[in-house]
LUMKOL-157404 format. One record per residue (C-alpha): residue in one letter; x, y, z. Coordinates in steps of 0.5 Angstrom, whole numbers, plus 500, padded with zeros to 3 digits. Layout:
<pts>
aXYZ...
</pts>
This chain:
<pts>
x824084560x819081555x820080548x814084546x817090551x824088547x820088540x817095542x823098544x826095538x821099534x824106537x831106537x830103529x827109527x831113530x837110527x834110520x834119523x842118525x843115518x839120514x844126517x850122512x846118507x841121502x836117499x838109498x832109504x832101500x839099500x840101508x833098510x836092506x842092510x840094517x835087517x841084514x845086520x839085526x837077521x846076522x846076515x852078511x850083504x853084498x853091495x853091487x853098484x858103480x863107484x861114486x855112489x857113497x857105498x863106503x861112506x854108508x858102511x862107515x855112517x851104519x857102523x857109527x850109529x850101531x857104535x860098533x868097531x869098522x875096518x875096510x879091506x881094499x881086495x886087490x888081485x895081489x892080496x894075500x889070506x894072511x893080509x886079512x886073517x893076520x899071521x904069526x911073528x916071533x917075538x923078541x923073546x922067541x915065541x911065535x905071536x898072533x898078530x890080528x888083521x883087519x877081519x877082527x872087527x865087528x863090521x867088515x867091509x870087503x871093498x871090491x870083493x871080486x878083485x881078489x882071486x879064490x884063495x883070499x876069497x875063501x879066507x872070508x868064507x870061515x870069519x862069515x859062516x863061523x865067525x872064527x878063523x883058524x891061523x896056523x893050527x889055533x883057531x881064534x873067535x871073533x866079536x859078535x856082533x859079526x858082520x860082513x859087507x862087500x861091495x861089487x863093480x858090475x862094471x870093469x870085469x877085466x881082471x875080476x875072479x867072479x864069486x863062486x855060487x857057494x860063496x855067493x850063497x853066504x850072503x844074506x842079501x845082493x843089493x843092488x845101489x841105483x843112481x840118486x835122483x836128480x832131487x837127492x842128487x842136487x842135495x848131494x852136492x849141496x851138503x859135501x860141498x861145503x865144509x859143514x861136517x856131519x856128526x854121526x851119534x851112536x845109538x846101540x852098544x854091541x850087548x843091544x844089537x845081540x839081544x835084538x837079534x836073539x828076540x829076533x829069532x825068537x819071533x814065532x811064524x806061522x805055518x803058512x807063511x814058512x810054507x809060503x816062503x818054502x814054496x816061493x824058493x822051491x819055484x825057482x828051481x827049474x825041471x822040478x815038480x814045483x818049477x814056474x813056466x818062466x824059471x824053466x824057460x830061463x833059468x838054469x839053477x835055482x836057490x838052495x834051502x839056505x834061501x828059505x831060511x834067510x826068507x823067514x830071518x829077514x822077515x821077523x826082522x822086517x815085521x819087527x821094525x813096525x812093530x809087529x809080533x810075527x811075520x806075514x806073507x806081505x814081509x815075506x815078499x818085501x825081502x825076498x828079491x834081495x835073498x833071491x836076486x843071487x841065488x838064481x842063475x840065469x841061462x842065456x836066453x834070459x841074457x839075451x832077451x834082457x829079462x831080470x832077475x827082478x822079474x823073475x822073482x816078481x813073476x813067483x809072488
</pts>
């Protein structure tokens, strides 16, 4: 089959599951296009929203569409590598025996991911950037597709170990959830307040959501639009050549080369969604508040004067 076929196709069983995630999932048409090109680009998201606004019940609809395997880990600051990772027991026979944990699935959802401390943070780092572990010695694959989704509280900080930046880095996307509307919000009630439940179909098999991602990378970019989106990252850098007035005045570090890369990834997958047969600057700029969002580190000038990364990032294009 040839890739234009595969990019048509491709078109078709993406609108039908953005219909199949609707029947669950009221508005946050934005956080879940976000995700879905996270997944198709095999990236990794990072959720970050104030409790109640159905971030488990998305990852778990998402996962039931895609017909892939789901586990949720609950972070909690007592939480040990080996609760994820998995460890070995001796059997009855007296032979040491791998036992999985819950990060042998092909979504993961890291609930809370800040409420862990370092250590059991980093056991993810190797599954997210690998997609293996390695467990007294033996290091052991994962499934593919392979996909992390953490959620954040921005509020309740006591008690929180923040993500280091380097962590930070592995995710495709930050996406912030917003409250509903009040219109999506009545629906809400309407429909979990009754005892109607929503069957979810799954419309892809592991072997699709692969082929799709590899026709994904194979998109041909032009040179302007990988210039555009280098230049775009290399303008959040603040005291260099290329640095924007307004990055310089509140920003005190800026995204690394990872970003640029995850610009053009997201971005084939994004003009592939319509259909179209190579990205443009136009897809470039749709995703990039939510690659860059976490990799620009405000100073506190920002801070105090309350200007966002959003229009930081706006200010670029």
């Amino acid at each position: 089959m040839s890739d234009v076929t595969l990019i048509e196709n491709f078109v078709k069983k993406y609108s039908a599951l953005k219909k199949e995630i609707a029947k669950a999932i009221i508005g946050q048409e934005d956080v879940v296009d976000q995700i879905l090109i996270s997944i198709f680009s095999g990236g990794h998201s990072l959720l970050i929203g104030v409790p109640g606004l159905a971030k488990t019940l998305m990852v778990n609809t998402i996962a039931q569409a895609l017909g892939l395997d789901f586990k949720r880990i609950q972070f909690t600051p007592d939480l040990m590598p080996s609760d994820i990772l998995g460890s070995e027991i001796l059997d009855e026979n007296r032979h040491f025996k791998f036992i999985k944990g819950p990060i042998f699935a092909n979504i993961i959802l890291a609930d809370e991911i800040n409420r862990t401390p370092p250590k059991t943070q980093a056991a993810l780092l190797e599954a997210m950037q690998e997609r293996a572990v390695t467990v007294a010695g033996h290091r052991y694959q994962l499934n593919l597709p392979y996909f992390v989704l953490a959620t954040q509280n921005p509020i309740e900080q006591e008690g929180t170990y923040p993500l280091p930046e380097a962590q930070l880095d592995r995710f495709m996307f930050a996406i912030n959830l917003k409250y509903p509307s009040f219109n999506e919000e009545v629906e809400v009630v309407k429909t979990t307040t009754t005892d109607i439940q929503q069957t979810v179909d799954s419309l892809f098999t592991a072997r699709e959501i692969i082929d799709f991602q590899q026709v994904i990378r194979r998109i041909p970019v032009a040179d302007n639009v990988i210039e555009y989106a280098v230049s775009l990252v290399s303008k959040t850098r603040p005291n260099t050549e290329t640095a924007a007035s307004i990055v310089n005045e509140f920003v005190d570090w800026g995204a690394g080369p990872r970003a640029s890369q995850n610009l053009i990834l997201a971005a084939k997958t994004h003009a592939a969604t319509t259909g179209k047969l190579s990205p443009d600057i136009e897809n470039v700029q749709s995703v990039a508040t939510g690659i860059l969002r976490h990799r620009i580190i405000k100073n506190y000038k920002a801070e105090a004067e309350g200007i966002t990364d959003e229009k930081i990032i706006e200010s670029l294009f």
